[in-house]
mmCIF file of the C-alpha atoms, coordinates in Angstrom:
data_MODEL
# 
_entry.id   MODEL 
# 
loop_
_atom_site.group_PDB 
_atom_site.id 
_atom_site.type_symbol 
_atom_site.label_atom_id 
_atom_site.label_alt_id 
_atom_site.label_comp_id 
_atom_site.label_asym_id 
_atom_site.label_entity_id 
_atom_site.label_seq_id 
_atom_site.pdbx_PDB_ins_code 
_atom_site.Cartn_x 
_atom_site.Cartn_y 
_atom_site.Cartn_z 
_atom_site.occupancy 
_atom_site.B_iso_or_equiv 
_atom_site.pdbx_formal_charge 
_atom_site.auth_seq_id 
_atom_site.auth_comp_id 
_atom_site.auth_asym_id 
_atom_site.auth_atom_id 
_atom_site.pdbx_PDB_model_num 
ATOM 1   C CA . UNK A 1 1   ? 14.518  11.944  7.962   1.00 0.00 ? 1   UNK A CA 1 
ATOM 2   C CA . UNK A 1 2   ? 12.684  14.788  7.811   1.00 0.00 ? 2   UNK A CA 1 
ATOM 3   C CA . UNK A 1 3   ? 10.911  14.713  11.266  1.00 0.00 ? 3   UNK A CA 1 
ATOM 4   C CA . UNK A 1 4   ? 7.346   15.183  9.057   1.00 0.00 ? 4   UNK A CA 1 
ATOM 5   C CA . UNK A 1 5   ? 3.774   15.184  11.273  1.00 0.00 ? 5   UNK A CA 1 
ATOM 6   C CA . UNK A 1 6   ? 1.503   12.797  10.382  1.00 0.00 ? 6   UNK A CA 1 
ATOM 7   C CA . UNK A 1 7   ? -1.732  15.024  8.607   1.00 0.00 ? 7   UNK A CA 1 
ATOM 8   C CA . UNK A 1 8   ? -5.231  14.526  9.196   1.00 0.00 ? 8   UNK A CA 1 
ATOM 9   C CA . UNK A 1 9   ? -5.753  12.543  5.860   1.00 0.00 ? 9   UNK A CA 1 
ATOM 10  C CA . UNK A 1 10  ? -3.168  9.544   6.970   1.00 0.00 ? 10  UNK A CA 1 
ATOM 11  C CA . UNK A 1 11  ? -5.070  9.346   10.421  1.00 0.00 ? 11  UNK A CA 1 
ATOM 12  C CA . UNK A 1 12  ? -8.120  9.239   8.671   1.00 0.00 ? 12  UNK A CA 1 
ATOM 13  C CA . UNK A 1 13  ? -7.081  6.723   6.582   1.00 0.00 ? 13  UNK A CA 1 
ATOM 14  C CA . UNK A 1 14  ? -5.662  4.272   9.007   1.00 0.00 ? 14  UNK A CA 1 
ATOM 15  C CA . UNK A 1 15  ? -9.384  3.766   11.210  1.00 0.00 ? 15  UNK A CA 1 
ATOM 16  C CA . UNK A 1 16  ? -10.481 3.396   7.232   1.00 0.00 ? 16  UNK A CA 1 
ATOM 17  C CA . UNK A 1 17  ? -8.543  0.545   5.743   1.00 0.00 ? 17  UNK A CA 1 
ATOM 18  C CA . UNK A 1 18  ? -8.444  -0.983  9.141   1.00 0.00 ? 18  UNK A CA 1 
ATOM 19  C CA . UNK A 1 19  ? -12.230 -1.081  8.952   1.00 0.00 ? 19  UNK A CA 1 
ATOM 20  C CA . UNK A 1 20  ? -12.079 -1.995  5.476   1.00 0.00 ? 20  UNK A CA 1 
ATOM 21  C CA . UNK A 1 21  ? -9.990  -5.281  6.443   1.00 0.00 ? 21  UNK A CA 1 
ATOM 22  C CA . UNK A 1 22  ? -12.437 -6.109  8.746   1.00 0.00 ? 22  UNK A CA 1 
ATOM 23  C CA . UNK A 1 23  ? -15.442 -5.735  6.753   1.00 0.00 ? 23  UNK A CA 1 
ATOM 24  C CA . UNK A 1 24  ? -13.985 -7.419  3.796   1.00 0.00 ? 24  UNK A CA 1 
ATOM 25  C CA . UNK A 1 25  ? -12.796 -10.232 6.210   1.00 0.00 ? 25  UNK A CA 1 
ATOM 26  C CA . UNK A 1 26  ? -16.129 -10.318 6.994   1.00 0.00 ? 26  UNK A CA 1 
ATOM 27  C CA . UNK A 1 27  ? -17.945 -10.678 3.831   1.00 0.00 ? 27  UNK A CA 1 
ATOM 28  C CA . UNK A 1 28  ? -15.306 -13.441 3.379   1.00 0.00 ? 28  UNK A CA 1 
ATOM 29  C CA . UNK A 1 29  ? -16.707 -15.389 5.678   1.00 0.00 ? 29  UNK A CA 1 
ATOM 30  C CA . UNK A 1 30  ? -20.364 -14.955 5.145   1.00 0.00 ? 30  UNK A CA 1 
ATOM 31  C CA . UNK A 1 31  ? -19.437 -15.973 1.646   1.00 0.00 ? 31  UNK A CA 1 
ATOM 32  C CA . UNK A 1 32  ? -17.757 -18.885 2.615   1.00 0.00 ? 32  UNK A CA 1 
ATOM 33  C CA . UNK A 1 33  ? -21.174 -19.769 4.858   1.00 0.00 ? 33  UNK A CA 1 
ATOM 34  C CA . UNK A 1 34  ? -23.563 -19.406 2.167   1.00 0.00 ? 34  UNK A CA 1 
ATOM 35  C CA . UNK A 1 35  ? -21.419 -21.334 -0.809  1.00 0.00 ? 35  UNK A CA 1 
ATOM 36  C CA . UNK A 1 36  ? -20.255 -24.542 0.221   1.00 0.00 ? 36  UNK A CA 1 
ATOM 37  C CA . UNK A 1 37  ? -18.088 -24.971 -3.058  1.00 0.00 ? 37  UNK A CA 1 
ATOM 38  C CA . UNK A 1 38  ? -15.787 -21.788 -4.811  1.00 0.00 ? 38  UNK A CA 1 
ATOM 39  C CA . UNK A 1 39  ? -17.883 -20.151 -6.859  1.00 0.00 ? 39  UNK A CA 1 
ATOM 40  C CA . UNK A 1 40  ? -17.137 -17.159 -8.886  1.00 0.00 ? 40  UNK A CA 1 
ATOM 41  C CA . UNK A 1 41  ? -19.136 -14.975 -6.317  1.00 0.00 ? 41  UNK A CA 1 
ATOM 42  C CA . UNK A 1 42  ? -16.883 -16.123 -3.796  1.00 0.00 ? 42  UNK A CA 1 
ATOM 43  C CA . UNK A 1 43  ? -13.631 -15.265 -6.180  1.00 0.00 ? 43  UNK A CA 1 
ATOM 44  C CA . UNK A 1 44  ? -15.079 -12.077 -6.930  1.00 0.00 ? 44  UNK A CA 1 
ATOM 45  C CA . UNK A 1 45  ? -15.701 -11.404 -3.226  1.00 0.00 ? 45  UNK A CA 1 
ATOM 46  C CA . UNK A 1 46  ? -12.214 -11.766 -3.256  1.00 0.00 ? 46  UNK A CA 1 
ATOM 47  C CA . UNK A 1 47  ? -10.620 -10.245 -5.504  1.00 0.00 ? 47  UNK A CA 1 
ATOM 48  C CA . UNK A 1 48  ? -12.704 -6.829  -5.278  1.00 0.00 ? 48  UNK A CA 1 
ATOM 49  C CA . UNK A 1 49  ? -11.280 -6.917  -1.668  1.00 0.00 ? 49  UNK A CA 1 
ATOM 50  C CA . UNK A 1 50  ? -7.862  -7.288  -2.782  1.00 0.00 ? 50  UNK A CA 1 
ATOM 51  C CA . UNK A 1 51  ? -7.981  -4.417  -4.769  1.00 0.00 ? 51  UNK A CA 1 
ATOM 52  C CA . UNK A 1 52  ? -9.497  -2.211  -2.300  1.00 0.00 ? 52  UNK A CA 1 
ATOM 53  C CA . UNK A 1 53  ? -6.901  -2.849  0.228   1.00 0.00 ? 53  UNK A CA 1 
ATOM 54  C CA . UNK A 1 54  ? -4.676  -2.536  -2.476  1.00 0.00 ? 54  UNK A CA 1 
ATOM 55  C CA . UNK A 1 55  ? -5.575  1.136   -3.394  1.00 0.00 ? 55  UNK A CA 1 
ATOM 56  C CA . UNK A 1 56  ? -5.913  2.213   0.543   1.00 0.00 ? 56  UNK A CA 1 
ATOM 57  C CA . UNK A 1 57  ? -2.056  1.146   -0.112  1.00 0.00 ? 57  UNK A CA 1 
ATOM 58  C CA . UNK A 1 58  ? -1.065  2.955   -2.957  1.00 0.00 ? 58  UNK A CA 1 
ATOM 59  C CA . UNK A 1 59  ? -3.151  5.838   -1.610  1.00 0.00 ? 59  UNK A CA 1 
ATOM 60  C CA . UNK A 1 60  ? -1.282  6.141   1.421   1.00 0.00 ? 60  UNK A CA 1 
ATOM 61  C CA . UNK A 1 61  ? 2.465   5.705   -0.115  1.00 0.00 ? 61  UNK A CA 1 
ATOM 62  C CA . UNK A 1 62  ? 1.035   8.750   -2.106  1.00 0.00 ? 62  UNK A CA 1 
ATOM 63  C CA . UNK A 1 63  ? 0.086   10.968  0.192   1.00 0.00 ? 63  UNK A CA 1 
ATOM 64  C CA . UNK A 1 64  ? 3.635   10.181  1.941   1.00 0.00 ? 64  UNK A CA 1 
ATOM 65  C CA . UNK A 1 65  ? 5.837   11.228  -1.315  1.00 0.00 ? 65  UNK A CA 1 
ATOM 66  C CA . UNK A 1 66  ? 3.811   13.890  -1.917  1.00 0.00 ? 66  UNK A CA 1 
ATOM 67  C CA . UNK A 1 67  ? 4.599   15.646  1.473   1.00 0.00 ? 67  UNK A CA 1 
ATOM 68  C CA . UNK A 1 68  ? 8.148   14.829  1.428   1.00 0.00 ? 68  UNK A CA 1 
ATOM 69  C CA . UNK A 1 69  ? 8.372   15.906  -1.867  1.00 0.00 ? 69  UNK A CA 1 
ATOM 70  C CA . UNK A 1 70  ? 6.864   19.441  -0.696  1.00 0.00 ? 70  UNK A CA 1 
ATOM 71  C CA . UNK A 1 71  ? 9.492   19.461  1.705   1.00 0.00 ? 71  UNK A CA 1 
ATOM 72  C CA . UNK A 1 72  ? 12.196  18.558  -0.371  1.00 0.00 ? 72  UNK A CA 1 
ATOM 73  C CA . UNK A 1 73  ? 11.198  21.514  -2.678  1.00 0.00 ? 73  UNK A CA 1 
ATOM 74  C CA . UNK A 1 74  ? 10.724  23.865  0.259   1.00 0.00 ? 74  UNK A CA 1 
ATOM 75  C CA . UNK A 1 75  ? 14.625  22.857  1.015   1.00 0.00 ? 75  UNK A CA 1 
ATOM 76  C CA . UNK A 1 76  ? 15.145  23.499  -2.774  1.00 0.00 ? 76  UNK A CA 1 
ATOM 77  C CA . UNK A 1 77  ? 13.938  26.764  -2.689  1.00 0.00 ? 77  UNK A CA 1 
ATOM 78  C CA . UNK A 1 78  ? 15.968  27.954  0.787   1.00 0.00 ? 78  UNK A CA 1 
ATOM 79  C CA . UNK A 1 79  ? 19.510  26.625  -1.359  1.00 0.00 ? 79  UNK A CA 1 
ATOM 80  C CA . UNK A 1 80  ? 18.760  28.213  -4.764  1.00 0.00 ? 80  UNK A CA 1 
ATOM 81  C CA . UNK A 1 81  ? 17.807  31.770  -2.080  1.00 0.00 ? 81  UNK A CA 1 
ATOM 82  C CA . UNK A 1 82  ? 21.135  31.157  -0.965  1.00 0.00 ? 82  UNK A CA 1 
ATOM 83  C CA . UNK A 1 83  ? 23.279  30.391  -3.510  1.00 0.00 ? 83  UNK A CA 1 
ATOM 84  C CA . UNK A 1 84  ? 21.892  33.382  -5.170  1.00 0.00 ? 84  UNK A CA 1 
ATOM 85  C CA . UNK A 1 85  ? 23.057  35.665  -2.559  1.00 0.00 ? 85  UNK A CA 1 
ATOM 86  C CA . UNK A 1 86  ? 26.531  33.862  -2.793  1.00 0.00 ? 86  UNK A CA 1 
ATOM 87  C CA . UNK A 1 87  ? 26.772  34.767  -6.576  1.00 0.00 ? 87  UNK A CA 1 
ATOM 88  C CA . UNK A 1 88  ? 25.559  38.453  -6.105  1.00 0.00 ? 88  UNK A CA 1 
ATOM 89  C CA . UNK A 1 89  ? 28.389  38.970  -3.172  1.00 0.00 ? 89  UNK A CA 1 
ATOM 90  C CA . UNK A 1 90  ? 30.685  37.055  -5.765  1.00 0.00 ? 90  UNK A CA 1 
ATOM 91  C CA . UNK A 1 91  ? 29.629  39.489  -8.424  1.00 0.00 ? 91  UNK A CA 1 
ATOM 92  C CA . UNK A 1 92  ? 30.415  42.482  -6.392  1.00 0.00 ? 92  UNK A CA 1 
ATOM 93  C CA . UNK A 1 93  ? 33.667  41.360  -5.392  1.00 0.00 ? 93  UNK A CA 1 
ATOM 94  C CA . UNK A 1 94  ? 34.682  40.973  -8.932  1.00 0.00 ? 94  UNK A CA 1 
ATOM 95  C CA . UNK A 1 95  ? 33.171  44.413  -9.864  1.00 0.00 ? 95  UNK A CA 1 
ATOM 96  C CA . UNK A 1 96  ? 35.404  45.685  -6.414  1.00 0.00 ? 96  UNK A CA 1 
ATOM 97  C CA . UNK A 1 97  ? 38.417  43.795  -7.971  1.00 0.00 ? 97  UNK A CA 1 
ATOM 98  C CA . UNK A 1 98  ? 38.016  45.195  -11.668 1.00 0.00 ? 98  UNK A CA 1 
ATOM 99  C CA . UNK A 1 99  ? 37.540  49.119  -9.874  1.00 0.00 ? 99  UNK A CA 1 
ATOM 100 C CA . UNK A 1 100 ? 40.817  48.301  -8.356  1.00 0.00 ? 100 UNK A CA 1 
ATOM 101 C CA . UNK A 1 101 ? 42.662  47.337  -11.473 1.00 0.00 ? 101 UNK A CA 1 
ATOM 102 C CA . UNK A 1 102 ? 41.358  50.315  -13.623 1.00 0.00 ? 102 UNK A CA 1 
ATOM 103 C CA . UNK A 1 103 ? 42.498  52.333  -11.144 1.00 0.00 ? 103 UNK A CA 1 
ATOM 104 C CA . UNK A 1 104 ? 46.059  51.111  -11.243 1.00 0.00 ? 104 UNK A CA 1 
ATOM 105 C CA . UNK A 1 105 ? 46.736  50.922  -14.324 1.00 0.00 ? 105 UNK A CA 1 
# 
């Protein structure tokens, strides 16, 4: 939409959670070697992975709004420049106008 780059932080954090699924993939399994039946260890293992993976998430989607937002208010800030300049030419048109009038009457 915007035609953003991609900063250093999101291709830092890509080799990161991908390494992060791996590992936690990984201490999965060796879990699942050493305990033969679920056991909370093994739920815990998990879970904790889950919400790892699940911040990396949220983290990223963050990072993402918060540069489009940036952008959004740079674009903000460009309009309100402009439509201030309309309103002053507007202003001295009227002021141009009301000269005239006095002046006729």
């Amino acid at each position: 939409m915007f035609g953003r780059k991609i900063n250093f932080f999101e291709k830092l954090l890509l080799p990161v959670g991908i390494g992060i699924t791996f590992f936690g993939f990984y201490l999965l399994v060796l879990a699942d070697r050493t305990n033969t039946s679920i056991g909370w260890s093994r739920l815990s293992t998990l879970f904790l992975w889950m919400v790892l993976l699940f911040l990396i998430i949220v983290t990223a989607a963050t990072e993402d709004m918060k540069e489009e937002l940036g952008q959004i208010q740079r674009e903000h800030v460009t309009e309100i420049k402009l439509m201030r300049e309309f309103v002053h030419d507007q202003l001295d048109e009227i002021k141009l106008l009301r000269k005239d009038l006095t002046k006729k009457k």
